[in-house]
BAVEXFI-29883 format. One record per atom (N, C-alpha, C): residue in three letters; x negated, y negated, z negated. Coordinates in steps of 0.05 Angstrom, whole numbers, padded with zeros to 5 digits, always signed. Layout:
N
ALAXYZ;...
//
This chain:
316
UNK-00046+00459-01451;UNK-00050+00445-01476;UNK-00076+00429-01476;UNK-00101+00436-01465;UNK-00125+00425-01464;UNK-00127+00398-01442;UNK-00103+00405-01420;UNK-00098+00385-01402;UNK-00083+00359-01408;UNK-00067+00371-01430;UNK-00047+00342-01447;UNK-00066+00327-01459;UNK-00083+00345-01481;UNK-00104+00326-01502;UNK-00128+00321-01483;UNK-00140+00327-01457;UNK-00158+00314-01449;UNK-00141+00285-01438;UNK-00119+00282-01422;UNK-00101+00268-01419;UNK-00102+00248-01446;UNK-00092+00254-01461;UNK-00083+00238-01490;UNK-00111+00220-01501;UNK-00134+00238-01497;UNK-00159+00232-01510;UNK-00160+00207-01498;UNK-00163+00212-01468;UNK-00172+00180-01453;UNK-00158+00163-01456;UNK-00136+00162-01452;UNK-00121+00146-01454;UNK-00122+00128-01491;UNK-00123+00146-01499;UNK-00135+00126-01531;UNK-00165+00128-01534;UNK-00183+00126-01509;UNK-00199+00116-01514;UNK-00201+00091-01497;UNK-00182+00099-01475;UNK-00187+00065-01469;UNK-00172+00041-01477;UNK-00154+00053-01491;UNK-00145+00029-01498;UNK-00158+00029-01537;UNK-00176+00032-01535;UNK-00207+00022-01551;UNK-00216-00001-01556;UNK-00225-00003-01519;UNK-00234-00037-01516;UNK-00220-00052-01519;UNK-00188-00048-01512;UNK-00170-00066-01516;UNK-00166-00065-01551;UNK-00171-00058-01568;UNK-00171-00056-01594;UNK-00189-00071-01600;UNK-00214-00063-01594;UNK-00241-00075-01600;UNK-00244-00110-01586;UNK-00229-00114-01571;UNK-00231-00146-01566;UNK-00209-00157-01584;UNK-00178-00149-01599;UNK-00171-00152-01611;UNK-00182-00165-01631;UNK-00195-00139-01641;UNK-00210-00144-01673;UNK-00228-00162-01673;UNK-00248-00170-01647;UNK-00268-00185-01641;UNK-00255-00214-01649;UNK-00234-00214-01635;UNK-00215-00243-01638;UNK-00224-00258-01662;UNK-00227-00238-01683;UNK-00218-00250-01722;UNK-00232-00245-01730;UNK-00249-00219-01728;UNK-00272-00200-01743;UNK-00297-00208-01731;UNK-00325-00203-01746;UNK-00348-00203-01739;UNK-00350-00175-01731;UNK-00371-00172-01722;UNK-00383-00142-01698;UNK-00393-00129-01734;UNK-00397-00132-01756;UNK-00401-00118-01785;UNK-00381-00104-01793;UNK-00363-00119-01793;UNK-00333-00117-01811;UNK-00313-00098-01793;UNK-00321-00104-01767;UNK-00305-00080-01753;UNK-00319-00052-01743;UNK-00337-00064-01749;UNK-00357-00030-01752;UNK-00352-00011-01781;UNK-00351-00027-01804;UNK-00347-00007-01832;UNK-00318-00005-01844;UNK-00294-00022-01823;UNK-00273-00021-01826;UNK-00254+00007-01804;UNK-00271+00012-01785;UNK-00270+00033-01756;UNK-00266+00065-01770;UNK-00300+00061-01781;UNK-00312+00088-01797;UNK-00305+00090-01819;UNK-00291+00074-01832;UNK-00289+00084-01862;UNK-00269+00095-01871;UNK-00239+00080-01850;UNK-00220+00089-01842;UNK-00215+00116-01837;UNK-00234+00125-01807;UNK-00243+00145-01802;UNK-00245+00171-01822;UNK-00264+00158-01834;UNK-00278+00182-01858;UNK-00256+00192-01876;UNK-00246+00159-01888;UNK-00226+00173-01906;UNK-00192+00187-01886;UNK-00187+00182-01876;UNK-00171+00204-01866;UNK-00178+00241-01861;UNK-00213+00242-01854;UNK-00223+00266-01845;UNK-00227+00280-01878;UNK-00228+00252-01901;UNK-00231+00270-01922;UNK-00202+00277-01940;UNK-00186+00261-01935;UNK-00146+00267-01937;UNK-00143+00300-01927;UNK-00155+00300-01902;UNK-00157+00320-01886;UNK-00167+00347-01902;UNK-00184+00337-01915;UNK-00205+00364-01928;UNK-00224+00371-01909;UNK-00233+00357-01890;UNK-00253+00361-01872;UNK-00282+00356-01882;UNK-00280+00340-01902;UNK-00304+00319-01915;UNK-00308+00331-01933;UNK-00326+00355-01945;UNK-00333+00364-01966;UNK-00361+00381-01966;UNK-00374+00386-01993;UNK-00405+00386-01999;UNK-00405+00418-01988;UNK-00380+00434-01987;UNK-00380+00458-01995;UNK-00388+00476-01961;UNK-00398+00457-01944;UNK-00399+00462-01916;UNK-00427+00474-01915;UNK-00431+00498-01896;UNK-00454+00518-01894;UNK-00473+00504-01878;UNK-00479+00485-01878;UNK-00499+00470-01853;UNK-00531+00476-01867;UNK-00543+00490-01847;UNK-00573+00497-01850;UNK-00581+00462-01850;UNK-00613+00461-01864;UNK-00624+00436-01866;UNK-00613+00423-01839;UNK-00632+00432-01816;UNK-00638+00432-01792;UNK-00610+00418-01786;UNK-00589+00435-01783;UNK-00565+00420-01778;UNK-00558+00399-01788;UNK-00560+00393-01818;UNK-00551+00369-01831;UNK-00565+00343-01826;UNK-00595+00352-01814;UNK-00612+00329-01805;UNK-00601+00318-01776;UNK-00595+00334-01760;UNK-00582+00328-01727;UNK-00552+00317-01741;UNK-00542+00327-01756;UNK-00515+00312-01760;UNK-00511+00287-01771;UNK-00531+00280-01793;UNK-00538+00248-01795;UNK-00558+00231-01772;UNK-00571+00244-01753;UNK-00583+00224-01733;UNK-00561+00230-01713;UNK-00550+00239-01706;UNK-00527+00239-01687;UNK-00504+00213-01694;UNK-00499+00224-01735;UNK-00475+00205-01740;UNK-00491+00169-01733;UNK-00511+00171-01744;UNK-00528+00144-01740;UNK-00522+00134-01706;UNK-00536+00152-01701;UNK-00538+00140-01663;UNK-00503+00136-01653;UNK-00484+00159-01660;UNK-00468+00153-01647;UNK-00450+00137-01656;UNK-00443+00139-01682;UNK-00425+00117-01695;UNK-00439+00086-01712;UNK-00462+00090-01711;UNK-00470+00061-01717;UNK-00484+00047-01691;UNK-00511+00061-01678;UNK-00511+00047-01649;UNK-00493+00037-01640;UNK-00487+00068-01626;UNK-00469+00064-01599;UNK-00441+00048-01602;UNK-00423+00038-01621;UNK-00408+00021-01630;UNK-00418-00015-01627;UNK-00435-00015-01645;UNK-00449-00038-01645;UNK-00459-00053-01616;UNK-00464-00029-01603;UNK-00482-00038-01572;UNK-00446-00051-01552;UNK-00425-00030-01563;UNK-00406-00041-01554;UNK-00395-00061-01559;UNK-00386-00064-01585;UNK-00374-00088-01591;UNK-00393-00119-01583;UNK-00422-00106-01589;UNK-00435-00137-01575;UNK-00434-00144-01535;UNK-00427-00116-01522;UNK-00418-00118-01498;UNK-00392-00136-01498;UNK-00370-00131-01508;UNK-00349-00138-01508;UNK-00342-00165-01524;UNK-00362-00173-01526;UNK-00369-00204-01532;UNK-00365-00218-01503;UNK-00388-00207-01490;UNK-00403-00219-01460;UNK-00384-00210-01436;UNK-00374-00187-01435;UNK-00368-00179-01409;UNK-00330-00168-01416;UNK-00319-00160-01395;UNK-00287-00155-01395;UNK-00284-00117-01411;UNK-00262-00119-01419;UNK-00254-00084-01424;UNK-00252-00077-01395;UNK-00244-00087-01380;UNK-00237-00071-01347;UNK-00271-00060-01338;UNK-00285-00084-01344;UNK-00314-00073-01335;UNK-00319-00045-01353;UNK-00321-00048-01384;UNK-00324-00013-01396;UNK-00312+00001-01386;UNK-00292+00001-01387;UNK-00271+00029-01376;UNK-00289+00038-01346;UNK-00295+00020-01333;UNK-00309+00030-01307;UNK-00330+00041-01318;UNK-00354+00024-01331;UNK-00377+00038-01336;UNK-00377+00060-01355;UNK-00355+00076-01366;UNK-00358+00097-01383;UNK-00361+00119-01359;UNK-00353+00121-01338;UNK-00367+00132-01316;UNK-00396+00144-01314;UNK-00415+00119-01315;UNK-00432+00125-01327;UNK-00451+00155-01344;UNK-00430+00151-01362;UNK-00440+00180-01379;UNK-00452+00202-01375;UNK-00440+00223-01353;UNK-00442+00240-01340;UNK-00479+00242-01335;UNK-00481+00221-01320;UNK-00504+00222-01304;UNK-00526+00208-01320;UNK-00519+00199-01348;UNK-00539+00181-01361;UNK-00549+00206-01375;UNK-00528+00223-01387;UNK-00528+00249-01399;UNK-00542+00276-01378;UNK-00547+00276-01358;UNK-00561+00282-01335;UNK-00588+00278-01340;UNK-00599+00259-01336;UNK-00624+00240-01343;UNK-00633+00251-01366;UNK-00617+00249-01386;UNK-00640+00252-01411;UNK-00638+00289-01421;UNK-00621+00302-01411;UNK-00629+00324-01413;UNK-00651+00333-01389;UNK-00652+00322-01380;UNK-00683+00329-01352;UNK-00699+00319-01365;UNK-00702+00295-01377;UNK-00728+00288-01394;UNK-00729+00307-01412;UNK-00708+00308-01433;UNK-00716+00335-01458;UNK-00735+00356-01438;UNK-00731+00371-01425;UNK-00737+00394-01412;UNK-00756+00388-01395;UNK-00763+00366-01391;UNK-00781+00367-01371;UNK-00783+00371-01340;UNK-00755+00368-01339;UNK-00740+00377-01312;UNK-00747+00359-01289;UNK-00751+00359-01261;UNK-00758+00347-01241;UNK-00736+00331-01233;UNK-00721+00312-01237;UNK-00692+00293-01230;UNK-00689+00298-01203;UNK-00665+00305-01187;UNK-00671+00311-01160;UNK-00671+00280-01151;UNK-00679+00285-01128;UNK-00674+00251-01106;UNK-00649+00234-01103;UNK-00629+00255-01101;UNK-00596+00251-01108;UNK-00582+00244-01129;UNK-00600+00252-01150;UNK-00592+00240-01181;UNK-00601+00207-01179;UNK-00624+00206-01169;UNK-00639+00178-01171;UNK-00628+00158-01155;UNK-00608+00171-01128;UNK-00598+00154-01100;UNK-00570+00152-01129;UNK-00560+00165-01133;UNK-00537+00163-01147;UNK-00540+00137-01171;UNK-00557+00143-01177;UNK-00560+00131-01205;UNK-00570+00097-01191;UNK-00578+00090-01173;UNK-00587+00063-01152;UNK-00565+00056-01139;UNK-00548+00068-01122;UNK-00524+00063-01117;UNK-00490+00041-01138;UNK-00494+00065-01161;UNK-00481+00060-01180;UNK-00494+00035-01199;UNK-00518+00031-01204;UNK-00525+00003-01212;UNK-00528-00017-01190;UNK-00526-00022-01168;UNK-00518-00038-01146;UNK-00494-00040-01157;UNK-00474-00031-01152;UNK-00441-00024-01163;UNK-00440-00048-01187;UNK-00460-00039-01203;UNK-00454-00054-01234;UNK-00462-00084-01231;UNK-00480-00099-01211;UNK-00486-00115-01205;UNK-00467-00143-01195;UNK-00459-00120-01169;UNK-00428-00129-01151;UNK-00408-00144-01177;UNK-00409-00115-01198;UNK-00387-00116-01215;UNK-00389-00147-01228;UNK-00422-00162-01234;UNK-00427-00184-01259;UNK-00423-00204-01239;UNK-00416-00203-01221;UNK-00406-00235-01196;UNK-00432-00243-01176;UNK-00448-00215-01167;UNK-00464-00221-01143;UNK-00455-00224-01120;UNK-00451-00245-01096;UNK-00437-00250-01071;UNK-00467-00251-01056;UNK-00484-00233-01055;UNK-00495-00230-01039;UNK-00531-00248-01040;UNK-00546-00262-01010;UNK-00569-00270-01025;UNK-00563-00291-01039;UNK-00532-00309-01023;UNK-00543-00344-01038;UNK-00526-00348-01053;UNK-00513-00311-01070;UNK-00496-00329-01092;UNK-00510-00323-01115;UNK-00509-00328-01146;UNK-00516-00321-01163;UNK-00506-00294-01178;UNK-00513-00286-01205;UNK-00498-00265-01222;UNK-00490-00288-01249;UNK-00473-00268-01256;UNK-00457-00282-01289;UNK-00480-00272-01314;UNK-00498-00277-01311;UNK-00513-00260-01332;UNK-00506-00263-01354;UNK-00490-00279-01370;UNK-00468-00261-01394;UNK-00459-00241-01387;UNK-00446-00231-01369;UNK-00437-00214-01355;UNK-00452-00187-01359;UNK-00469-00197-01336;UNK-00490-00167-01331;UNK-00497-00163-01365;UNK-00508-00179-01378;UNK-00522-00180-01400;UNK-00501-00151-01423;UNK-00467-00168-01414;UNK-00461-00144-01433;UNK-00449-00124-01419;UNK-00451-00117-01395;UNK-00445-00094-01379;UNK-00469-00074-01387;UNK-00493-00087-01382;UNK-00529-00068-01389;UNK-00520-00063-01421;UNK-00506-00067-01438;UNK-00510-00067-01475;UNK-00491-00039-01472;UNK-00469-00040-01454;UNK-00442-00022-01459;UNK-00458+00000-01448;UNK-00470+00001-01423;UNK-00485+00018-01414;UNK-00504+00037-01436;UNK-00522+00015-01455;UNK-00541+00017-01469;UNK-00525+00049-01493;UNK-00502+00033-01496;UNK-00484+00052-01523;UNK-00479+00077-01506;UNK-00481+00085-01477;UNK-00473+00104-01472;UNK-00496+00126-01471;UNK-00518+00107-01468;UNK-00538+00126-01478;UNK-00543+00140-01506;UNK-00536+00124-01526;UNK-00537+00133-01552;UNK-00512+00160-01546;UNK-00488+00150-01527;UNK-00466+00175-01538;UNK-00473+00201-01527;UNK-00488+00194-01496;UNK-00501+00219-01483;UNK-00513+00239-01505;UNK-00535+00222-01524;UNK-00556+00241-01541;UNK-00535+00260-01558;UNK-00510+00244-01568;UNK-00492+00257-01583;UNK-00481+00277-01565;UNK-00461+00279-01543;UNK-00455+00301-01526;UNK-00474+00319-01519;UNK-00488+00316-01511;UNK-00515+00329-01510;UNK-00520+00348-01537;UNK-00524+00339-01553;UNK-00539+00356-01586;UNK-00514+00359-01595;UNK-00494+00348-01599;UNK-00472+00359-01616;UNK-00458+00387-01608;UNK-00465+00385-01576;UNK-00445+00416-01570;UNK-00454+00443-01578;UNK-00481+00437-01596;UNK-00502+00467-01602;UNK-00486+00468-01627;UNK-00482+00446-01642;UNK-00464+00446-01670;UNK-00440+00456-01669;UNK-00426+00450-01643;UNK-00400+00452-01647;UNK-00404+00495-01634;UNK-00416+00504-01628;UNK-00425+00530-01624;UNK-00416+00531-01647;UNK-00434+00538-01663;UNK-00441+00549-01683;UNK-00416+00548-01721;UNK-00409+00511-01706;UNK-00385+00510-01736;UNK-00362+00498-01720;UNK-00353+00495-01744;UNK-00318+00486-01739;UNK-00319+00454-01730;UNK-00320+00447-01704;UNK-00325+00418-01701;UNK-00311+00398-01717;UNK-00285+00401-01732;UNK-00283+00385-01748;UNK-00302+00368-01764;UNK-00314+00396-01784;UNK-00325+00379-01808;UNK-00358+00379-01795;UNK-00360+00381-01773;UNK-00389+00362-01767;UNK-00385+00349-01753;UNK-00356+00339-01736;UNK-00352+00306-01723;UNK-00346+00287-01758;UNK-00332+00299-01778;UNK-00330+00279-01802;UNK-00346+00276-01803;UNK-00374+00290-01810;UNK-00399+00278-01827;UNK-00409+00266-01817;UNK-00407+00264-01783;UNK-00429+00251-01771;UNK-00408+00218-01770;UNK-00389+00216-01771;UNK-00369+00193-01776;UNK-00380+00183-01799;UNK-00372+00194-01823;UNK-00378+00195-01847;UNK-00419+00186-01852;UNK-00426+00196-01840;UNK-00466+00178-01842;UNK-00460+00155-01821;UNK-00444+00154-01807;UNK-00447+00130-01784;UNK-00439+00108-01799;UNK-00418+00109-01816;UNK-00396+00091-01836;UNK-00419+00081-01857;UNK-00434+00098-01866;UNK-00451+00095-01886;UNK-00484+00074-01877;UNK-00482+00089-01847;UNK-00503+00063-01834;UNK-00485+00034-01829;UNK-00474+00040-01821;UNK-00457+00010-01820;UNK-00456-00007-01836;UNK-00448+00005-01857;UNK-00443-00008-01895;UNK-00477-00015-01902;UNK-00499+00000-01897;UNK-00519-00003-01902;UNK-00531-00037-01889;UNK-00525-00030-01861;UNK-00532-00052-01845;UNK-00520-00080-01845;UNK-00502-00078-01856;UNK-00491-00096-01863;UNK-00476-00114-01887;UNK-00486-00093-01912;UNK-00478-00101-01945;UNK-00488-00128-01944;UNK-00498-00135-01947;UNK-00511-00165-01960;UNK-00481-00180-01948;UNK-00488-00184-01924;UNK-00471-00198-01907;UNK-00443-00198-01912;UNK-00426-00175-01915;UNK-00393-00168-01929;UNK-00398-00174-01966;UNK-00419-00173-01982;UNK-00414-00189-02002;UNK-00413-00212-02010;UNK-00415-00227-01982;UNK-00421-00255-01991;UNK-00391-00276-01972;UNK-00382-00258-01958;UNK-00366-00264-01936;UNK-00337-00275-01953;UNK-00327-00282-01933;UNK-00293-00287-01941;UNK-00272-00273-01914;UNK-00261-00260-01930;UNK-00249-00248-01909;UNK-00211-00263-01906;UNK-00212-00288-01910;UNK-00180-00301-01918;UNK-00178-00303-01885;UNK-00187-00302-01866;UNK-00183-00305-01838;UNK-00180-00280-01820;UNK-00182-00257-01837;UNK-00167-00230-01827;UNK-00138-00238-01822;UNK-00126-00233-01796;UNK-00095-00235-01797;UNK-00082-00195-01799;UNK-00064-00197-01784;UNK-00044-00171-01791;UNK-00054-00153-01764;UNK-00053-00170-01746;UNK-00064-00165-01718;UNK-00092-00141-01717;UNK-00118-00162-01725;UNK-00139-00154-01733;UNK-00138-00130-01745;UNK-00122-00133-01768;UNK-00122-00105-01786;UNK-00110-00072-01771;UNK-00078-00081-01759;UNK-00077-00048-01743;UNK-00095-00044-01724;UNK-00108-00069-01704;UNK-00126-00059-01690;UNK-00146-00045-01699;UNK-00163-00053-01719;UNK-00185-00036-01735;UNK-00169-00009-01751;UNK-00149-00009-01745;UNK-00125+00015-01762;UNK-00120+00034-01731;UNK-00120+00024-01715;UNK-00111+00041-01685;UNK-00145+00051-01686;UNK-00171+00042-01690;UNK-00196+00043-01682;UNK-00197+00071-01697;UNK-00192+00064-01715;UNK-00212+00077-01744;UNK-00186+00113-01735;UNK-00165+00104-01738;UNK-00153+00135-01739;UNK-00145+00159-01708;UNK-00136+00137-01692;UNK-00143+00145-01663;UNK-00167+00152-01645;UNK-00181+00115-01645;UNK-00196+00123-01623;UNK-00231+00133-01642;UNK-00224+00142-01671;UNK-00254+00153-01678;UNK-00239+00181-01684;UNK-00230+00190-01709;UNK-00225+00213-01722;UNK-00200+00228-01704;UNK-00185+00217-01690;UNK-00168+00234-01672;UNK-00186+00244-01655;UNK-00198+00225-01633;UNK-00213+00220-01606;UNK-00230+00241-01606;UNK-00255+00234-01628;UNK-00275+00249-01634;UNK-00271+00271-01637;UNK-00253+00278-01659;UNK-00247+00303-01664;UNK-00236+00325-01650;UNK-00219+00318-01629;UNK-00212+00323-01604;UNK-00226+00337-01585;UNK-00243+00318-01581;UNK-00272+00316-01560;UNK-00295+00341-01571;UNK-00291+00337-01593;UNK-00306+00363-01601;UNK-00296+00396-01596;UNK-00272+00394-01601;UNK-00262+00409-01604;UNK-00265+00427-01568;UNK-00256+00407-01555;UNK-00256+00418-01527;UNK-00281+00415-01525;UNK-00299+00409-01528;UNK-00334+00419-01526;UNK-00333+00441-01527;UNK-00313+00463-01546;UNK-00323+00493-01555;UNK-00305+00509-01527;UNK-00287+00492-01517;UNK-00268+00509-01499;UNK-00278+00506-01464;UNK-00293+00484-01460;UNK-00295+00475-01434;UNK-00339+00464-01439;UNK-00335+00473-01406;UNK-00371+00444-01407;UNK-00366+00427-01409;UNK-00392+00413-01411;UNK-00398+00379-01416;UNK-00389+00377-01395;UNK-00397+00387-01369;UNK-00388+00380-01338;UNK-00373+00374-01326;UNK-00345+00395-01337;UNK-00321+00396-01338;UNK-00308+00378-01359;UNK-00314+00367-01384;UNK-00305+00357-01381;UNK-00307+00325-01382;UNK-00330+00315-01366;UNK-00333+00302-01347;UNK-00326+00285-01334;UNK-00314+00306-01319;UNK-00290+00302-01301;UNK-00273+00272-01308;UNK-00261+00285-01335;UNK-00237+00267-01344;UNK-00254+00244-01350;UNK-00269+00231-01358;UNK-00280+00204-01353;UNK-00274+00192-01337;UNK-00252+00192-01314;UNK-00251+00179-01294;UNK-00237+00164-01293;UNK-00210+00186-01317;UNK-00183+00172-01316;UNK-00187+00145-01335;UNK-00211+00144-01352;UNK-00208+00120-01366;UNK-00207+00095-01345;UNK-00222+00091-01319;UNK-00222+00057-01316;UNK-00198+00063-01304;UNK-00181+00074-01303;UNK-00144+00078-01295;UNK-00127+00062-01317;UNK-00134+00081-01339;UNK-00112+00061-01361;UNK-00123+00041-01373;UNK-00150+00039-01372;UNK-00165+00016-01388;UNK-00149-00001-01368;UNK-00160-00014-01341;UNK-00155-00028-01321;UNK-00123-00037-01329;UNK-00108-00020-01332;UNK-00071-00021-01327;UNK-00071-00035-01366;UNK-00085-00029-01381;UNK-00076-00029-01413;UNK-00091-00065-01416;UNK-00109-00068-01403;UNK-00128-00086-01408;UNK-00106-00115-01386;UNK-00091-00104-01362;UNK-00081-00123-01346;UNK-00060-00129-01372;UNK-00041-00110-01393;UNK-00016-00111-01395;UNK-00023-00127-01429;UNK-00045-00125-01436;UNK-00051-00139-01461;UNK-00067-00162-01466;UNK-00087-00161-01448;UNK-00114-00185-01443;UNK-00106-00184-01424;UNK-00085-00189-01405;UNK-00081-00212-01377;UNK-00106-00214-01362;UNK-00114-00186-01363;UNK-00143-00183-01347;UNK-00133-00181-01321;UNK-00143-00199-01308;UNK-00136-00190-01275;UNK-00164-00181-01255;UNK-00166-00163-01244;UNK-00190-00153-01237;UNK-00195-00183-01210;UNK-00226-00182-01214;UNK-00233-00205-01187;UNK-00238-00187-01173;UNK-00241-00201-01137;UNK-00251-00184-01120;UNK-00283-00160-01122;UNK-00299-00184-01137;UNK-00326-00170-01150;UNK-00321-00146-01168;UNK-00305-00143-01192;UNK-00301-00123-01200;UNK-00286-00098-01188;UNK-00260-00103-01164;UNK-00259-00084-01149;UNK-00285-00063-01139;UNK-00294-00090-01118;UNK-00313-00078-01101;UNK-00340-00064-01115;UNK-00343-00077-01139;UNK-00374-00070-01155;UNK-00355-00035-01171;UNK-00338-00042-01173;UNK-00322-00023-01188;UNK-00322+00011-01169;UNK-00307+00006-01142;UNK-00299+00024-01125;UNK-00328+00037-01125;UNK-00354+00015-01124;UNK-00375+00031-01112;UNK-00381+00056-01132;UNK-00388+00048-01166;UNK-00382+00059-01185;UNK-00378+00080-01183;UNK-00348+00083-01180;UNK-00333+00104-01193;UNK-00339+00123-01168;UNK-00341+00114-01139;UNK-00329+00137-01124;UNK-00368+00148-01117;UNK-00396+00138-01123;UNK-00411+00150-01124;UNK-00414+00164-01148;UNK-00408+00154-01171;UNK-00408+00173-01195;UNK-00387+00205-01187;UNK-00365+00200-01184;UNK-00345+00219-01181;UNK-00362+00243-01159;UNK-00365+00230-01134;UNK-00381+00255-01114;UNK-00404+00266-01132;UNK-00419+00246-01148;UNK-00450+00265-01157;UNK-00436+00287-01180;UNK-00418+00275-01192;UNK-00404+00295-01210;UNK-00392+00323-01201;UNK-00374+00318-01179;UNK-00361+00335-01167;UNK-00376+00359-01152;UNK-00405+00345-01141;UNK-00423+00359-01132;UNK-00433+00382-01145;UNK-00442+00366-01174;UNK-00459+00384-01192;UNK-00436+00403-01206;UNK-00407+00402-01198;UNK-00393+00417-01213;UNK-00392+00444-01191;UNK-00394+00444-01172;UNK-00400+00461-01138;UNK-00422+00473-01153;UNK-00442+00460-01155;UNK-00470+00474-01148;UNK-00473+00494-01183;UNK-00448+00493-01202;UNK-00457+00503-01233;UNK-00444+00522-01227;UNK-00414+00523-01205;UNK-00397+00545-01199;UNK-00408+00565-01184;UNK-00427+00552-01164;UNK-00434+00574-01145;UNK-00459+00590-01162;UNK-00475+00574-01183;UNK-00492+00597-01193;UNK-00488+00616-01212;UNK-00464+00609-01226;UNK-00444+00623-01244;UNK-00444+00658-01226;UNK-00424+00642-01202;UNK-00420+00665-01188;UNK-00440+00682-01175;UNK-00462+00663-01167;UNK-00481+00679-01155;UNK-00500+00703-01182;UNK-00487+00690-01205;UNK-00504+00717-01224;UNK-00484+00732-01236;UNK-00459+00731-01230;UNK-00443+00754-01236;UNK-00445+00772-01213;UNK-00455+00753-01184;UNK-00458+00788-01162;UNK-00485+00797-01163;UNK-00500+00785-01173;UNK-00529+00794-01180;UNK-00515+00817-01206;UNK-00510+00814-01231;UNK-00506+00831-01252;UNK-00493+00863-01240;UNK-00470+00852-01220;UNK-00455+00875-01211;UNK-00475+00892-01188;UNK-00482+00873-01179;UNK-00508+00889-01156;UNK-00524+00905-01175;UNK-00535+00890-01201;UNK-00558+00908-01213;UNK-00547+00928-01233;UNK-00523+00925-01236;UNK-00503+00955-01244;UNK-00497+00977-01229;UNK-00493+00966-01210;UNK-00493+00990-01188;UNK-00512+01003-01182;UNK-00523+00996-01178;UNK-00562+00999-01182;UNK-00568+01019-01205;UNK-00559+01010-01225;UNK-00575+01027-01256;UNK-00553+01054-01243;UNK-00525+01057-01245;UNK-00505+01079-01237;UNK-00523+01101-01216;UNK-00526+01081-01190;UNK-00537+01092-01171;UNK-00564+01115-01179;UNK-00583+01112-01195;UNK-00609+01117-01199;UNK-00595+01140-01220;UNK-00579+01137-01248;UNK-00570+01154-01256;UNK-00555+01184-01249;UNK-00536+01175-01219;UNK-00526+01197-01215;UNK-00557+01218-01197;UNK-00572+01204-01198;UNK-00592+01216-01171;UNK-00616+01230-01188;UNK-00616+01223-01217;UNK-00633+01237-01228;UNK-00605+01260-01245;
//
């Protein structure tokens, strides 16, 4: 069951970007931000997910509005202005990314020493992203629209790291539902904030039908299904694990993005692409080795130091 909906999850998240260039088509980067989340919200509150009557200590309710801020007003925004500049085939690759951006800033929280392999990984894979914006080497140039919104999509994955990162202590503790709504629900509310002036003065007679399910596929799939989802398996699996499944996105993005936007990948995006994915995938795969083996190495430490306490007991 966890293998269908991690399956299901990606797959409506990549076809996201293919939504999100849709809506771009007709919509301003405002209007499809408070049309995404509001959507969102009100379904989570149809739901009965959305209500005052929820036990959240201060502490929590403060991490659940800077989370909803960072992750649903940022990290949205950083996208949709990517997806101005650069292709959906390029996101779907760089959601890859994540893993190891989310790496990074939990070693900064902690103070942790980054190993040399995180840093070769993380140099490798931005070479990759480079390849990806149309570098042919010394005497060709880059697309810097390109790079410009490949670095923004990147940028939003940092905001979503801080969220995977801090949200999985929440989802411990409560029912990830109604603290993925609220944090939807304050993201919707930054959105609307950031952008009122601007939607009261607007005309919206150039919305077509198109525009609208796309921001209708956004708002109920790839936020309040997706999210809610994603949380959910936070409480059943690691961040590490699930990880993993990040991979399958530049799969259907790539195949969803050829069959809708007539995206055809260039040789640059292959090659900047392959480098990507298959150094991200080993540093991942690695650190999933090295979490197993210390797992195990302290369940034979526990059983060694049980034997131990038995041993000393029968002898006195």
């Amino acid at each position: 069951m966890n293998l269908l909906l991690i399956l299901l999850l990606q797959l409506v998240w990549a076809g996201s970007y293919v939504g999100q260039k849709f809506a771009l088509a007709e919509m301003p980067v405002g209007l499809v931000l408070v049309l995404r989340y509001g959507i969102a919200s009100l379904a989570f509150l149809l739901a009965g997910k959305l209500n005052l009557r929820q036990k959240f200590s201060n502490r929590d309710w403060a991490l659940i509005l800077f989370i909803g801020i960072l992750n649903f007003s940022g990290s949205p925004f950083f996208q949709l202005r990517a997806l101005q500049l650069t292709t959906a085939t390029d996101t779907a690759i760089l959601v890859a990314f994540e893993p190891l951006i989310a790496s990074l800033i939990a070693a900064l929280f902690i103070k942790e020493k980054i190993q040399r392999s995180t840093w070769l990984t993380f140099a490798l894979a931005t070479t990759g992203v480079i390849i990806m914006s149309g570098w042919k080497g010394s005497v060709g140039s880059i697309h810097m629209g390109r790079l410009i919104g490949d670095l923004l999509f990147l940028t939003s994955l940092v905001c979503e790291a801080f969220g995977s990162t801090s949200g999985r202590h929440l989802t411990q503790k409560h029912d990830p539902f109604p603290v993925i709504a609220w944090m939807i629900f304050f993201g919707f509310l930054g959105n609307l904030a950031g952008n009122f002036q601007w939607l009261t003065t607007s005309s919206f007679s150039y919305v077509t039908t198109k525009s609208l399910f796309s921001v209708l596929f956004l708002g109920l799939f790839s936020s309040a299904f997706a999210y809610g989802g994603w949380f959910y398996l936070l409480r059943k699996m690691t961040v590490n694990q699930l990880s993993l499944s990040l991979f399958l996105q530049p799969i259907f993005g790539s195949l969803l993005a050829y069959l809708f936007l007539t995206e055809r990948p260039s040789w640059e995006t292959l090659i900047g692409g392959s480098i990507v994915l298959s150094t991200l995938f080993v540093w991942v795969w690695n650190h999933l080795a090295i979490a197993k083996n210390m797992k195990n190495h302290a369940r034979k430490k526990k059983k060694i130091d049980h034997g131990k306490e038995l041993v000393a007991e029968i002898r006195t």
